[in-house]
Every structure is written in structure tokens, then in C-alpha cells.
KOLPASE-44759 format. One record per residue (C-alpha): x, y, z; residue in three letters. Coordinates in steps of 0.2 Angstrom, whole numbers, padded with zeros to 4 digits, always signed. Each point is the difference from the previous one (the first is absolute). Layout:
XYZALA
...
***
This chain:
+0087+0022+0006UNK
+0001+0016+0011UNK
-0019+0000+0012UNK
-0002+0019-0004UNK
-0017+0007+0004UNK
-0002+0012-0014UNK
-0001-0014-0012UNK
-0015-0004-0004UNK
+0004-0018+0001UNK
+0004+0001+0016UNK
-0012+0010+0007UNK
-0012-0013-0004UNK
+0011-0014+0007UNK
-0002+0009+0016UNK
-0018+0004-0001UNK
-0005-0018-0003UNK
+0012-0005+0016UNK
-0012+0010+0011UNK
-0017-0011-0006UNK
-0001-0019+0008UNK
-0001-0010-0014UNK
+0007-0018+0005UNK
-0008-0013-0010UNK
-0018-0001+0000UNK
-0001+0019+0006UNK
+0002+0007-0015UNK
-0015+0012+0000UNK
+0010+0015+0006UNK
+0012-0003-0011UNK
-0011-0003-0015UNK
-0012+0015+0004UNK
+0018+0012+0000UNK
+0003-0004-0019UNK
-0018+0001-0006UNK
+0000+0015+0009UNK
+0017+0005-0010UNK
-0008-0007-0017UNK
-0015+0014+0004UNK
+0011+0014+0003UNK
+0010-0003-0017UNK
-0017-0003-0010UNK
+0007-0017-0003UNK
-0012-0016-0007UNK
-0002-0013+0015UNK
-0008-0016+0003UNK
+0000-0005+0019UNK
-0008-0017+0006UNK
-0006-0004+0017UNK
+0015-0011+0003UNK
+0008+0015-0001UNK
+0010-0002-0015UNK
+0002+0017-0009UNK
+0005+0002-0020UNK
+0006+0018-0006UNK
-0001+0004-0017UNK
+0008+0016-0008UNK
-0004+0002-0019UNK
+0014-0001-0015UNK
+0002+0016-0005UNK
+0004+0007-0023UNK
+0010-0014-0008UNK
-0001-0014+0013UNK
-0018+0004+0006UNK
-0004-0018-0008UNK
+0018-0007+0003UNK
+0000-0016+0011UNK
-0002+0004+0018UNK
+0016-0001+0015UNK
-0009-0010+0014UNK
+0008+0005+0017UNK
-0005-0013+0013UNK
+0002-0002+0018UNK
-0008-0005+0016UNK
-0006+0013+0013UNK
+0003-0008+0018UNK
+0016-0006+0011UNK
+0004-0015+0008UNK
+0000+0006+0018UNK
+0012-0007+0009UNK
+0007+0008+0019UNK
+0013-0002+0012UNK
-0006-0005+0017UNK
+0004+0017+0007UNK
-0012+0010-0013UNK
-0013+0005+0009UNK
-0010+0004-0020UNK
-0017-0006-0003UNK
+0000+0000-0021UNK
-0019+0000+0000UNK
-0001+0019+0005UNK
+0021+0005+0004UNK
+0011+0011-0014UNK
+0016-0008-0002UNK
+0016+0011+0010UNK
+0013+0001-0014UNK
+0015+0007+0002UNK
+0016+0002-0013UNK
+0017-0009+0003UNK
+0011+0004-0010UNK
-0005-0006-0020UNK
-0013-0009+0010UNK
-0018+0003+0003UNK
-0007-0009+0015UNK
-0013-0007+0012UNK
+0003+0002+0020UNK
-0003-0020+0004UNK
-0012-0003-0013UNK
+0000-0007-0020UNK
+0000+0017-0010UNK
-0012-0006-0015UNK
+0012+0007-0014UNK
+0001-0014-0010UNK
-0014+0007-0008UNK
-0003+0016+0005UNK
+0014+0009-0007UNK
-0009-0006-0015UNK
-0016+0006+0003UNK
+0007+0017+0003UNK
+0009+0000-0017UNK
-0017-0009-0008UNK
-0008+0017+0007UNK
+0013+0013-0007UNK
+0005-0009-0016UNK
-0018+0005-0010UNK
+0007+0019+0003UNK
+0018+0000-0002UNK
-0002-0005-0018UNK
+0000+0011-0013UNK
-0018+0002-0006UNK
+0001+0001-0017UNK
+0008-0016-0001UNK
-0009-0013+0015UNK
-0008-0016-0006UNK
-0014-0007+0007UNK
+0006-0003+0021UNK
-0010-0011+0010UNK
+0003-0001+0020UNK
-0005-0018+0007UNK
+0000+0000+0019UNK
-0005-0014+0006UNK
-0002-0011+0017UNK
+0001-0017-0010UNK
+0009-0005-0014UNK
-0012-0011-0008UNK
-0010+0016-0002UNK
+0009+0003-0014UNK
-0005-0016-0006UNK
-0017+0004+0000UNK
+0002+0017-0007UNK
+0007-0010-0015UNK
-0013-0013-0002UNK
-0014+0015+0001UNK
+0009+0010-0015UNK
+0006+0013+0010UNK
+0017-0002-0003UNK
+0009-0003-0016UNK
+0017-0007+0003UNK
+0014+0001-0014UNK
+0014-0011-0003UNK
***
């Protein structure tokens, strides 16, 4: 995948390198995609834990279709070379591009998930609107969160 700043995608890859959010620090991190979810008039549901759920409406034919469910978790593991000097409580990442390869100086990058919260951000737009099913964002900081969505009906999941 080409890192290529005018794609939305990865604009906001590189946005969400520059707020802390190692695991249990994901206020930042969270507060950025409520904040997103408000600027696109988007539905949200956001917990103290700082578990944030997006949903965007179905739109003509499939506005009752069954929902596509995008989940991820919002922190990183942080992980650093003896040499980094970062503190990942208040520090932006330094990325730079090597070749194909998007990295971290001496630190983890977090991408495992990021990328995917960046495309769980774009993909509600760069669908067609006339024909989007129900989309549900769940950006969690635990997995058994999702668990707990289930058991209080929030979620429907489809075999």
C-alpha cells in the first residue's frame, strides 16, 4: 500500500500517530473519533472506559439490510528501543518512509490496528450512498467490550 497523504486513509493514520494513545491512554485517542463522528453528523455512543461505537444509517433499499460491523481496538502496544528518548504518555510518534515501508524511529508504530482505524473512518464515505447498509464503527480498548455490547442488545451479530 503506497503511504500517500492525500488519501484520506492515510491522512488519518498519520493524525492518530501524533495523539499518545498506548494502552490505557486512550482518551486522546478516543475524544479524536467522537470528535470525527460530530463533524460527519454521525450517531455515537461513547463510554467512560473510552470505548466509542459510530453508527451511519442504511440508506433506500438496504436502509433495513443487516448491518457491516467494522471493529478494532484504539491503542498500541508501546514498545521502545533503549536509545528513544519518547515518553508515549504525551510524545507524537516520528515516522518516516522506507521504501514500501512506513516506520517508527526506535519505537513500535501501533499499525496493526491503526491503519484500520483510519480506513474504519473513511470507509462510511467512500461508498456510494445510495447503496450503504447500516455501518457500525466499534473502537474499543477491550475486547470483551464487545461482549458486553452483545449481552445488552446493542449488537446483533449475523451468521
Amino acid at each position: 500500500m503506497e503511504f500517500d497523504l492525500t488519501k484520506p486513509y492515510c491522512r488519518y493514520f498519520n493524525e492518530m500517530l501524533q495523539i499518545p494513545h498506548g494502552s490505557f491512554n486512550e482518551k486522546a485517542i478516543s475524544d479524536w473519533v467522537v470528535a470525527f463522528a460530530k463533524e460527519h453528523n454521525l450517531k455515537y455512543y461513547h463510554d467512560k472506559e473510552n470505548n466509542v461505537v459510530i453508527y451511519k444509517d442504511g440508506t433506500k433499499h438496504l436502509k433495513n439490510a443487516e448491518p457491516i460491523i467494522l471493529q478494532g481496538h484504539l491503542d498500541m502496544v508501546c514498545q521502545k528501543t533503549e536509545e528513544s528518548k519518547i515518553d508515549f504518555t504525551k510524545d507524537a510518534l516520528e515516522v518516516f518512509i522506507d521504501g514500501d515501508y512506513v516506520k517508527a524511529k526506535n519505537t513500535t508504530l501501533g499499525a496493526d490496528n491503526g491503519l484500520g482505524l483510519a480506513i474504519a473512518k473513511k470507509l462510511p464515505f467512500s461508498i456510494d450512498n445510495t447503496q450503504v447498509p447500516i455501518l457500525s464503527s466499534i473502537l474499543r480498548y477491550d475486547l470483551q467490550y464487545i461482549e458486553v455490547l452483545y449481552s445488552l442488545g446493542f449488537l446483533r451479530f449475523y451468521p
